[in-house]
ZAVOVO-570386 format. One record per residue (C-alpha): x, y negated, z negated; residue number from 0. Coordinates in pm, 1 decimal, always signed. Layout:
BEGIN
REC:X:Y:Z:nr
REC:X:Y:Z:NUM
...
// end
This chain:
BEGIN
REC:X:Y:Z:nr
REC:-1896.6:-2704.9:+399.8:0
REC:-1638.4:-2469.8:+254.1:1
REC:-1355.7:-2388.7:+399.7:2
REC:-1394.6:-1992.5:+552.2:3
REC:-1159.8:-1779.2:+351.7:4
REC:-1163.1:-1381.2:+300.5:5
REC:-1084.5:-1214.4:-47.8:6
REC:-723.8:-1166.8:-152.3:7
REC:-620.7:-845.5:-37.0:8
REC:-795.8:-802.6:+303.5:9
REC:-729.9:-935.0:+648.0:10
REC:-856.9:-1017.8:+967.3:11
REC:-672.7:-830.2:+1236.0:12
REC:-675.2:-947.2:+1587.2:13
REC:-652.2:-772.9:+1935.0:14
REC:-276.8:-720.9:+1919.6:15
REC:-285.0:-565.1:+1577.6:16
REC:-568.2:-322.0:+1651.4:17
REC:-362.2:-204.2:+1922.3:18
REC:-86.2:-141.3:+1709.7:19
REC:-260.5:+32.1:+1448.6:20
REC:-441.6:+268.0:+1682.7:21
REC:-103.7:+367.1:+1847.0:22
REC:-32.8:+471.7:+1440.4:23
REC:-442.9:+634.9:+1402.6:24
REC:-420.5:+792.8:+1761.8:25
REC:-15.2:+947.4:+1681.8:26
REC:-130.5:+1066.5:+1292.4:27
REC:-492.4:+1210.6:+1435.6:28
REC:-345.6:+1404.8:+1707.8:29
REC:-44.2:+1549.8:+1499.3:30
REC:-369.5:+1670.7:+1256.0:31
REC:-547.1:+1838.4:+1527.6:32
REC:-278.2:+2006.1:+1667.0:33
REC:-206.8:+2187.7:+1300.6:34
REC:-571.8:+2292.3:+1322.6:35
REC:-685.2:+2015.7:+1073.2:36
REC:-1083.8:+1925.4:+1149.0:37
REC:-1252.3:+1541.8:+1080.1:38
REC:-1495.5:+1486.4:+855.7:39
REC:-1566.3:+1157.4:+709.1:40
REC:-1705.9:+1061.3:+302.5:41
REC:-1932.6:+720.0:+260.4:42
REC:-1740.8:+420.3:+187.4:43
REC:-1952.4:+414.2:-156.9:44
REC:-1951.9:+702.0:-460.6:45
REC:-2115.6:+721.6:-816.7:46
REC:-1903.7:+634.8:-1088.3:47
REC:-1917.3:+928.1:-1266.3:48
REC:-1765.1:+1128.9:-944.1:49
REC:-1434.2:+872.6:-908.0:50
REC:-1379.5:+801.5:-1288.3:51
REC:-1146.6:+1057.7:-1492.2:52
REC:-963.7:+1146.9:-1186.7:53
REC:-649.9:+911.1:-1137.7:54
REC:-556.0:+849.0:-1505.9:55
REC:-621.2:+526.8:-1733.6:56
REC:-439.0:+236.5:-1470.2:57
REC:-648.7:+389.3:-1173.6:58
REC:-989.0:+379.1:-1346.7:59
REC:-888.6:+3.7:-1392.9:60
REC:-821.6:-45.7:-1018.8:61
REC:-1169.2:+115.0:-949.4:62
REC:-1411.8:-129.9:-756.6:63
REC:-1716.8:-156.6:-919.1:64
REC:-2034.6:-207.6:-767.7:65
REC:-2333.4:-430.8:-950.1:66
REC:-2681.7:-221.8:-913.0:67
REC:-2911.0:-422.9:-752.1:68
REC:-3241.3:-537.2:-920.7:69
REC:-3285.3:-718.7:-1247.5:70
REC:-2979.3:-503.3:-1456.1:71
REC:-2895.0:-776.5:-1684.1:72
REC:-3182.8:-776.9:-1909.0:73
REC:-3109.0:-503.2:-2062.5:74
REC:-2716.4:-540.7:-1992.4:75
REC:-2721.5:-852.9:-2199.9:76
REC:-2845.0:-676.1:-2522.9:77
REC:-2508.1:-475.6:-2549.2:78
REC:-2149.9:-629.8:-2640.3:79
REC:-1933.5:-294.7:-2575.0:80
REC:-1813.4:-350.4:-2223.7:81
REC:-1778.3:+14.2:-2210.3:82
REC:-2126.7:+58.4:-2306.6:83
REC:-2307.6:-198.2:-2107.0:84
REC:-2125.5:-85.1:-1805.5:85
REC:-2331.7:+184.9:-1658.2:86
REC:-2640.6:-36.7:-1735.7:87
REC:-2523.8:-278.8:-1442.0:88
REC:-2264.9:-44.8:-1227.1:89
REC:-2330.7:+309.7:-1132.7:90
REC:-2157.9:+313.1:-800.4:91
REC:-1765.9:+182.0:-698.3:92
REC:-1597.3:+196.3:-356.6:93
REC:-1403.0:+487.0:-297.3:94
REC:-1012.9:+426.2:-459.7:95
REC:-843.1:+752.2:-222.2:96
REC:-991.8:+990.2:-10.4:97
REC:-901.9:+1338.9:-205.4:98
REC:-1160.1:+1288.3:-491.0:99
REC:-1457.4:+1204.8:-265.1:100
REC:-1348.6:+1562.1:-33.1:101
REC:-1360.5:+1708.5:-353.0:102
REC:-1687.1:+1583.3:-421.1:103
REC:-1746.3:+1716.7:-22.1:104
REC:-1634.7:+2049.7:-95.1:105
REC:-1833.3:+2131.1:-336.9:106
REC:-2140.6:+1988.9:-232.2:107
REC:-2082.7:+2167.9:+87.5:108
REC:-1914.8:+2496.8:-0.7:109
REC:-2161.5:+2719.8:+195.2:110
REC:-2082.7:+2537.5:+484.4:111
REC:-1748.8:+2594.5:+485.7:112
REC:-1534.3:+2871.7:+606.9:113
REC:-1213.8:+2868.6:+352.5:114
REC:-894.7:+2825.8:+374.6:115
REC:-1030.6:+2490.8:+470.4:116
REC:-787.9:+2242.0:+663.9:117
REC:-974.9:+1869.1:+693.0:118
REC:-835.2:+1538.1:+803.5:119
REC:-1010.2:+1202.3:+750.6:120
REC:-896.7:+870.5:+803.3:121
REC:-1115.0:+598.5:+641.0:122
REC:-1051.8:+318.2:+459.5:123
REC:-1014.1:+295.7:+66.9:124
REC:-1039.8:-3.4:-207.2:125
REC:-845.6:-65.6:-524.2:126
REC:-861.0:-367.1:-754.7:127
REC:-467.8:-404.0:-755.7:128
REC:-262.5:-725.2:-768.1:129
REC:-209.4:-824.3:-377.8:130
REC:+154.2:-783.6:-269.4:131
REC:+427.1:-704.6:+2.8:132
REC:+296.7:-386.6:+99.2:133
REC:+11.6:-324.4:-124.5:134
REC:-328.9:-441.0:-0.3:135
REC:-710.6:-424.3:-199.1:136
REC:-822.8:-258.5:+125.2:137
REC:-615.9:-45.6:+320.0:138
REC:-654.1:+276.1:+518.3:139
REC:-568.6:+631.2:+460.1:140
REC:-462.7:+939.4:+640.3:141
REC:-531.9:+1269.8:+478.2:142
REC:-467.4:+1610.9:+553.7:143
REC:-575.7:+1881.4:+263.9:144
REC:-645.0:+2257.8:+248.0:145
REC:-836.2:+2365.0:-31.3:146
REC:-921.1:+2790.2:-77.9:147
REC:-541.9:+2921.6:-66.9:148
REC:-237.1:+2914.2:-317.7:149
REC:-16.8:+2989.3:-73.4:150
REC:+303.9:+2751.6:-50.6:151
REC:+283.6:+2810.0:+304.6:152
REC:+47.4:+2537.0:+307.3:153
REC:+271.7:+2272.3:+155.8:154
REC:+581.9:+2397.6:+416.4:155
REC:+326.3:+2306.7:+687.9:156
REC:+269.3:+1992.8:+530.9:157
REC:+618.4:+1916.0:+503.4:158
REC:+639.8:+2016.4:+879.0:159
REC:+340.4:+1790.8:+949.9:160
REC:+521.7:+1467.8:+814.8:161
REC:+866.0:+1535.8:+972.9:162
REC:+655.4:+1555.3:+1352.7:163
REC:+451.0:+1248.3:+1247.8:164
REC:+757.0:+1020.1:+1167.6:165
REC:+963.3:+1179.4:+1404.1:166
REC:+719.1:+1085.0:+1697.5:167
REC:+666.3:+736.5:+1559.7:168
REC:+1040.9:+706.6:+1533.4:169
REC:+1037.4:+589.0:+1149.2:170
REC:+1377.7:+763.4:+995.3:171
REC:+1223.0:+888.0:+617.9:172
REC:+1377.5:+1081.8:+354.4:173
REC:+1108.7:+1354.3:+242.3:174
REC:+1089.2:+1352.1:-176.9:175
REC:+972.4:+1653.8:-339.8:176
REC:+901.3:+1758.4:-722.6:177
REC:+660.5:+1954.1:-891.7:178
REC:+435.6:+1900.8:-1157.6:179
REC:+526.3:+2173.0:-1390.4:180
REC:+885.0:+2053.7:-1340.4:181
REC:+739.7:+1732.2:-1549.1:182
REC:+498.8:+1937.9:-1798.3:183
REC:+783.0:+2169.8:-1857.1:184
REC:+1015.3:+1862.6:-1926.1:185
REC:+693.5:+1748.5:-2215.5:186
REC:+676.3:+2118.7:-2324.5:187
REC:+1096.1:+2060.0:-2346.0:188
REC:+1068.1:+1736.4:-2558.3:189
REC:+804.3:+1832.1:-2786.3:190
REC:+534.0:+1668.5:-2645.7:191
REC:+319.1:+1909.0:-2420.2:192
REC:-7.4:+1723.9:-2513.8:193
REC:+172.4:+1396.2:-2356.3:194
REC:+212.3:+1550.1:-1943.4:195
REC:+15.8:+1195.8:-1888.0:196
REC:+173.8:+919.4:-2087.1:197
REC:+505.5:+1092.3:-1996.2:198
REC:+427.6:+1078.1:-1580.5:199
REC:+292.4:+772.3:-1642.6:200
REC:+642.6:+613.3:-1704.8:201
REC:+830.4:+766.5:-1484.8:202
REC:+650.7:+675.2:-1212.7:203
REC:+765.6:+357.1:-1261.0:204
REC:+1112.9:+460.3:-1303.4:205
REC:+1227.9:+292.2:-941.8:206
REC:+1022.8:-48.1:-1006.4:207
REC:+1120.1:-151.9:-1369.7:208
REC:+1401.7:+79.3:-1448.7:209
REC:+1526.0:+315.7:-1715.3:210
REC:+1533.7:+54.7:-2061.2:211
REC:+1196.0:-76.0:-1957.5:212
REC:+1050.6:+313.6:-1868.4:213
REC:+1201.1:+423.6:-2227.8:214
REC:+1012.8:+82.4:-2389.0:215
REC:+675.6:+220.8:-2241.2:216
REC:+735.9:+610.1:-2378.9:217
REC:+759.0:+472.7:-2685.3:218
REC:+500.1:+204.0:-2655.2:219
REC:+286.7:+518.4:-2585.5:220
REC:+395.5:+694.8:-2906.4:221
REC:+656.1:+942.7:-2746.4:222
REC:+962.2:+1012.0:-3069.4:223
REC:+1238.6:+792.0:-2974.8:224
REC:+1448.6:+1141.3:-2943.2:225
REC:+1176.4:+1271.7:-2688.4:226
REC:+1232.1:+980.1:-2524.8:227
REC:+1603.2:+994.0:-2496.5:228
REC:+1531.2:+1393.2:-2389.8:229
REC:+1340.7:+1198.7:-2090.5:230
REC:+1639.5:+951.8:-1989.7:231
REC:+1866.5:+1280.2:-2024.0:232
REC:+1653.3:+1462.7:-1772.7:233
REC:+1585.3:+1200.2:-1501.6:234
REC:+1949.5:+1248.4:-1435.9:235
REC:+2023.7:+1589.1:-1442.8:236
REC:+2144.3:+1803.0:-1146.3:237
REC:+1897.9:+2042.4:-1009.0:238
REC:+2117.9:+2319.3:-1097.7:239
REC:+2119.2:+2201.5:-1485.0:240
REC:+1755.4:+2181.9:-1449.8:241
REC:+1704.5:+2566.1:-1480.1:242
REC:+1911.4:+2576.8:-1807.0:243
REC:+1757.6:+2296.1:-1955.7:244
REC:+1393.3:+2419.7:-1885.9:245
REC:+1489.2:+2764.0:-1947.0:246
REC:+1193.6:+2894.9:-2203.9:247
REC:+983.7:+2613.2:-2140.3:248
REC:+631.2:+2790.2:-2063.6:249
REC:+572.8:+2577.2:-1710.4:250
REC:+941.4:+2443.6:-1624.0:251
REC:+1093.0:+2751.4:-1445.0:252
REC:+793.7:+2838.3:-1262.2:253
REC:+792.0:+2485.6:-1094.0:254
REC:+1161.2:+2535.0:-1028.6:255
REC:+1052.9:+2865.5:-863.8:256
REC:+765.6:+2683.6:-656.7:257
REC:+1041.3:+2406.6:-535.9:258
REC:+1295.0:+2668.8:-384.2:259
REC:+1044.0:+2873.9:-225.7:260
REC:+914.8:+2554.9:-64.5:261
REC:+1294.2:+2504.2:+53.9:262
REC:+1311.6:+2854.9:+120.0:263
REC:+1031.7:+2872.7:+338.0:264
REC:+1151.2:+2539.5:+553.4:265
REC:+1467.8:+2746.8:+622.8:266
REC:+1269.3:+2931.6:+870.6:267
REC:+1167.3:+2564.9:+1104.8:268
REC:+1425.4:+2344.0:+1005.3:269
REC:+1312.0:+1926.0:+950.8:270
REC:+1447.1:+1645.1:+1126.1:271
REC:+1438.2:+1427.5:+845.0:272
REC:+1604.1:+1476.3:+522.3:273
REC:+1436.4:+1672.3:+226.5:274
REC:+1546.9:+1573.4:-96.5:275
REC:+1449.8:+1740.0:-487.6:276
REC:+1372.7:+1440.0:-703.8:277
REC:+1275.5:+1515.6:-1063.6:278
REC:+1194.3:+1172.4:-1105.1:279
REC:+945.7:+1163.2:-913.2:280
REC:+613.6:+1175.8:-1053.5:281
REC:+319.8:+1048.0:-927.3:282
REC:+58.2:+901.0:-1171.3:283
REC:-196.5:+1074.4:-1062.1:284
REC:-368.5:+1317.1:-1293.3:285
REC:-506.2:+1541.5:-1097.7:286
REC:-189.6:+1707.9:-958.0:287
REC:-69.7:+2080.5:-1036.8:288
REC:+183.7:+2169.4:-856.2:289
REC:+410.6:+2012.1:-572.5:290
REC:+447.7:+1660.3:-560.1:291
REC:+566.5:+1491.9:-251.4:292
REC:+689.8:+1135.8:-139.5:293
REC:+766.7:+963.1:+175.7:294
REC:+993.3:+674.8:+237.1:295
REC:+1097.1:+492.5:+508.3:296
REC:+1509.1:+460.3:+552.2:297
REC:+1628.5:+106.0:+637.5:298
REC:+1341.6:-85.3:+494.8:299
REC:+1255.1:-214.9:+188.5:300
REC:+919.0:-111.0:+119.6:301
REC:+724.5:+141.1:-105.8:302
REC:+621.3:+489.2:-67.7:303
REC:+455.0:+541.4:+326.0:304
REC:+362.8:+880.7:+225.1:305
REC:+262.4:+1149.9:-62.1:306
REC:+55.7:+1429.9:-226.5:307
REC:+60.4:+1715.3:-379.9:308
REC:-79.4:+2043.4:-506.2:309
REC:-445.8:+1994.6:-720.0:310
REC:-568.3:+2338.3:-784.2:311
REC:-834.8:+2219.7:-1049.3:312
REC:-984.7:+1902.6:-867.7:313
REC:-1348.8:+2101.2:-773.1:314
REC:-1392.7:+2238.9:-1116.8:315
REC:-1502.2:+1891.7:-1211.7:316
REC:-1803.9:+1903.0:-975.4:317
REC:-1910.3:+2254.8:-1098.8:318
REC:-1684.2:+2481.1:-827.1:319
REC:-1379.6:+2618.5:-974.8:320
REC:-1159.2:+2833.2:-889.5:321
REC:-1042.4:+2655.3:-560.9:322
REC:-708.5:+2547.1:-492.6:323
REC:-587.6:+2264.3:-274.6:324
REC:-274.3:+2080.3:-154.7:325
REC:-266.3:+1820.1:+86.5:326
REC:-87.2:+1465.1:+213.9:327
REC:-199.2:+1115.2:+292.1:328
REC:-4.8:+831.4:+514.0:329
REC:-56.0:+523.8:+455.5:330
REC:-132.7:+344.9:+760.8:331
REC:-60.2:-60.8:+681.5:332
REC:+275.8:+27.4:+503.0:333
REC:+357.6:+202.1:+833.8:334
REC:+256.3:-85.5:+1038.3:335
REC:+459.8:-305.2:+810.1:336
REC:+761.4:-57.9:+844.3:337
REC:+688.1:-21.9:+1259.8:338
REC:+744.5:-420.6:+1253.5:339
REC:+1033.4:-452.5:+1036.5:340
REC:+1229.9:-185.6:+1255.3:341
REC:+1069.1:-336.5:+1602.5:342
REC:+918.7:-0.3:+1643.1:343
REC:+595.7:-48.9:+1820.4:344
REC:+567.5:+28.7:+2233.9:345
REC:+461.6:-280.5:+2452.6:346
REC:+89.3:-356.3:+2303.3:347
REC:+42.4:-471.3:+2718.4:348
REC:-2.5:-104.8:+2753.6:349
REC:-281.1:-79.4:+2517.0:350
REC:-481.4:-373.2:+2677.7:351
REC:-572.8:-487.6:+3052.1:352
REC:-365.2:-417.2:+3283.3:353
REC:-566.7:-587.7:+3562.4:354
REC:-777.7:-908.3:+3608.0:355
REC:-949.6:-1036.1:+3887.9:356
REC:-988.6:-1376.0:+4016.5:357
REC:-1264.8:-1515.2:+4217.6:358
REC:-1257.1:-1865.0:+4400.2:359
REC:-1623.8:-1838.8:+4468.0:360
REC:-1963.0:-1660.8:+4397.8:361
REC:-1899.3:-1429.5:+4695.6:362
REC:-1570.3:-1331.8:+4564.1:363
REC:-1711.2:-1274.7:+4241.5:364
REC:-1958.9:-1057.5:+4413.1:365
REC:-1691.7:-904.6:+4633.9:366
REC:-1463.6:-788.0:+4318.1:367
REC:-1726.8:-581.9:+4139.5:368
REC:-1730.5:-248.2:+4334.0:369
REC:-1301.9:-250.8:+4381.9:370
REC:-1328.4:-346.2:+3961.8:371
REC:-1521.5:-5.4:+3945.4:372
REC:-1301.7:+227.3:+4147.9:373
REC:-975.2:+23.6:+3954.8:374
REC:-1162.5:+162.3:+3626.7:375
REC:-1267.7:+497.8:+3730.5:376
REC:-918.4:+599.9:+3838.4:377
REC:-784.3:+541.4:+3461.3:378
REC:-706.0:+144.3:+3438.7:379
REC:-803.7:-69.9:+3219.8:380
REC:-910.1:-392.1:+3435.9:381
REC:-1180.5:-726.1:+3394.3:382
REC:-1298.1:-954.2:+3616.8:383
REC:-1299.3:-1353.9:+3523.3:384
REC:-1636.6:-1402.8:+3489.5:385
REC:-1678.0:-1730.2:+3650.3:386
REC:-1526.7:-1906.7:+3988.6:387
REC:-1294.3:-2105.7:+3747.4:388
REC:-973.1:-2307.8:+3884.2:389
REC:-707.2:-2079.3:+3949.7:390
REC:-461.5:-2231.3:+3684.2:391
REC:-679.5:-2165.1:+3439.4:392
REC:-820.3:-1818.8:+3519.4:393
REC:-408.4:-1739.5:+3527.5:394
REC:-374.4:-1887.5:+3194.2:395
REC:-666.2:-1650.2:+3052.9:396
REC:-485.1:-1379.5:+3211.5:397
REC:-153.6:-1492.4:+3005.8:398
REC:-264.8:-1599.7:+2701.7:399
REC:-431.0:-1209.0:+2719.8:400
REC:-86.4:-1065.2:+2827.4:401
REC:-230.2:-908.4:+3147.5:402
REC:+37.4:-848.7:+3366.8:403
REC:-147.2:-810.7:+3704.8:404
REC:-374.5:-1037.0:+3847.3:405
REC:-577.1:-932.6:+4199.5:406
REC:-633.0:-1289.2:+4323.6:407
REC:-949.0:-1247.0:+4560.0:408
REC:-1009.6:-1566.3:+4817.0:409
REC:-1199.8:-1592.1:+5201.0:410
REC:-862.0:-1463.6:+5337.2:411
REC:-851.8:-1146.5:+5163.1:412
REC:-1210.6:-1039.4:+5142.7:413
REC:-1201.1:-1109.0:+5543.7:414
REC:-887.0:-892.9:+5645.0:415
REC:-1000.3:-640.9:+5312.0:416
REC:-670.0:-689.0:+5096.6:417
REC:-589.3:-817.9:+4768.3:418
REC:-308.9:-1123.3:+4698.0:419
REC:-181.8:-928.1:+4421.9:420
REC:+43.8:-1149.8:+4164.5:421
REC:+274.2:-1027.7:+3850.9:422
REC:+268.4:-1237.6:+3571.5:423
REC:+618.3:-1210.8:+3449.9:424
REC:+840.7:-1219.7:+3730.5:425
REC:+581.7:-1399.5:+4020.3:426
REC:+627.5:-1248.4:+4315.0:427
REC:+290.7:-1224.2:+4507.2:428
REC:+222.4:-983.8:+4766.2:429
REC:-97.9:-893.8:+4972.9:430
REC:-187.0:-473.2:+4936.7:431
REC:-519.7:-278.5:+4981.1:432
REC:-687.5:-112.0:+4720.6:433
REC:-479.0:+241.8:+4695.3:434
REC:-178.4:+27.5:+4724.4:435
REC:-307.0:-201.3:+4409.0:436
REC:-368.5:+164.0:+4185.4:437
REC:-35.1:+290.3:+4317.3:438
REC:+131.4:-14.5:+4202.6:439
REC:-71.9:+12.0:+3853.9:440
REC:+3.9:+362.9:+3814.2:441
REC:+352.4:+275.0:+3842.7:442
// end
């Protein structure tokens, strides 16, 4: 028999970690609500044709495919062109982000919907990537998007909406924002306007394999070595020379514009973390239009925790245009991973039982259920051993579980009605009743 094993790129995550990551679902989904955001939730699998085009060349290639079912190689096997034969055994793939599938949502369910819509969903996504520190094959996401207004009110309130998240997990981040006709201004600026994607591309690798090896891939890609120089020359302008640089340029200024009325409109509810203009920063992703955003986490070496962006064309693929959208995703296990580093995470005891009982006998075991029922109806989480067991070993259940309280219950107590109440971590004992046990708890 094999050993058991799980695919690269997943985990298993026990008690203790589920904890942890709900503290991050529970903090992100209330944040959401409270800026009027409403659930829905997409299925795990889509058609092809609805996730391919929509995240560029690399993401297509990250896109988990899934075989159809039945006898699909028969006719698979008369075709050599991989690109061919590839509908003939895959029409569906798990879901590679969450904004392409609401797309896919809002359209099919535009009558339904009251617009400006504001939805949140937090589900988990798949992409065929090389495993890594901090980047998983399955891994969940956190989005927020409104799609129906072209206000940049909407991206302010996003930018608001990070700041509280990250502020209330206590994660320091510096807040990154660009825009995307920043970037097709810089192509229109270089000659290349028809090259917005090979250019992006690049640069979003700009602060993984550096400048030499970003200016090897323009012109692997067939950007002019001058273009290409243009490029380097831009990445590390001020954002004051950016306005003379882009000057003319049919989409540069306007982004400019977009950027400082963002800025502008933050003036009015100062951030707690630190907003920074990058023009490097890009974002592979095709589908963007405007604003571009980026989260990372100060004091730990990790990757982006957050980003999105303005898409104002992302419908028109599934026959509704003419509907904007903007929105922002967190990644949830790079948060984890950053909530660990910086020792960030409150007691998981909290999260768990506070409370076991222990029976010496049947009759105690009988005794314990109706005081377990008022201990749970007044808001604690408590369990009862389910067995007489030795005492050592019911209290090294209750250890091994990190309970801190155990109610020990023997003929004494159930005789005179009182608990021998015991804390785990300092072990004093001491005999109360039951309001005095849920004071104590409560406490």
């Amino acid at each position: 028999m094999s050993k058991p094993s799980i695919p690269q790129g997943t985990r298993d995550f026990t008690p203790e970690v589920v904890a942890k990551r709900t503290y991050i679902f529970d903090t992100i989904r209330r944040a959401f609500a409270r800026y009027g955001f409403q659930p829905i939730e997409t299925p795990s699998l889509e058609n092809l044709s609805t996730l391919t085009g929509k995240y560029g060349e690399e993401g297509d290639q990250l896109l988990f495919r899934i075989l159809n079912s039945g006898d699909f190689l028969s006719k698979a096997t008369e075709r050599e062109d991989y690109r061919k034969m590839a509908p003939q055994i895959s029409e569906k793939g798990l879901r590679y982000d969450l904004t392409v599938p609401f797309a896919r949502y809002v359209a099919m369910h535009q009558n339904e919907i009251a617009f400006p819509f504001k939805r949140y969903q937090i589900q988990p996504v798949w992409r065929a990537d090389r495993p890594q520190k901090g980047r998983y094959r399955e891994f969940y996401q956190c989005d927020a998007d409104v799609v129906g207004s072209y206000s940049l009110v909407c991206e302010a309130e996003l930018l608001q909406l990070v700041d509280e998240v990250f502020s209330e997990l206590k994660i320091p981040v510096t807040i990154k924002l660009n825009n995307r006709k920043v970037l097709q201004g810089l192509a229109e600026k270089v000659g290349q306007a028809d090259q917005l994607t090979a250019i992006t591309t690049a640069i979003d690798k700009l602060d993984k394999i550096g400048w030499e090896k970003v200016r090897a891939e323009l012109l692997a890609r067939g950007i002019p070595e001058t273009a290409a120089e243009q490029v380097g020359e831009f990445l590390q302008m001020s954002l004051a020379d950016l306005g003379t640089f882009l000057a003319g340029t049919p989409s540069g200024p306007t982004g400019l514009a977009e950027i400082a009325q963002i800025l502008d409109l933050l003036q009015a509810t100062p951030l707690r973390n630190a907003v920074e203009v990058d023009v490097t920063l890009a974002r592979g992703l095709n589908y963007y239009t405007g604003a571009i955003i980026e989260v990372k986490a100060q004091g730990v070496a990790m990757g982006s925790i957050s980003g999105g962006g303005r898409y104002d064309d992302l419908t028109s693929g599934f026959g509704l245009p003419g509907v904007p959208g903007v929105g922002i995703s967190f990644g949830a296990d790079r948060i984890y991973d950053v909530l660990e580093a910086l020792g960030g995470f409150p007691d998981t005891r909290t999260f768990g039982t506070q409370l076991l009982f222990v029976a010496m006998d049947p009759a105690g075991l009988r005794y314990a259920l109706p005081l377990l029922r008022q201990v749970r109806q007044a808001g604690c989480n408590a369990e009862l051993y389910p067995e007489p067991a030795k005492l050592k070993k019911q209290l090294g259940y209750a250890d091994k579980k990190q309970i801190p309280w155990v109610a020990i219950i023997g003929p004494d107590e159930m005789a005179n009605g009182l608990l021998a109440l015991k804390n785990l971590a300092t072990g004093q004992q001491q005999s109360t009743d039951l309001p005095g046990l849920l004071a104590l708890l409560k406490n």
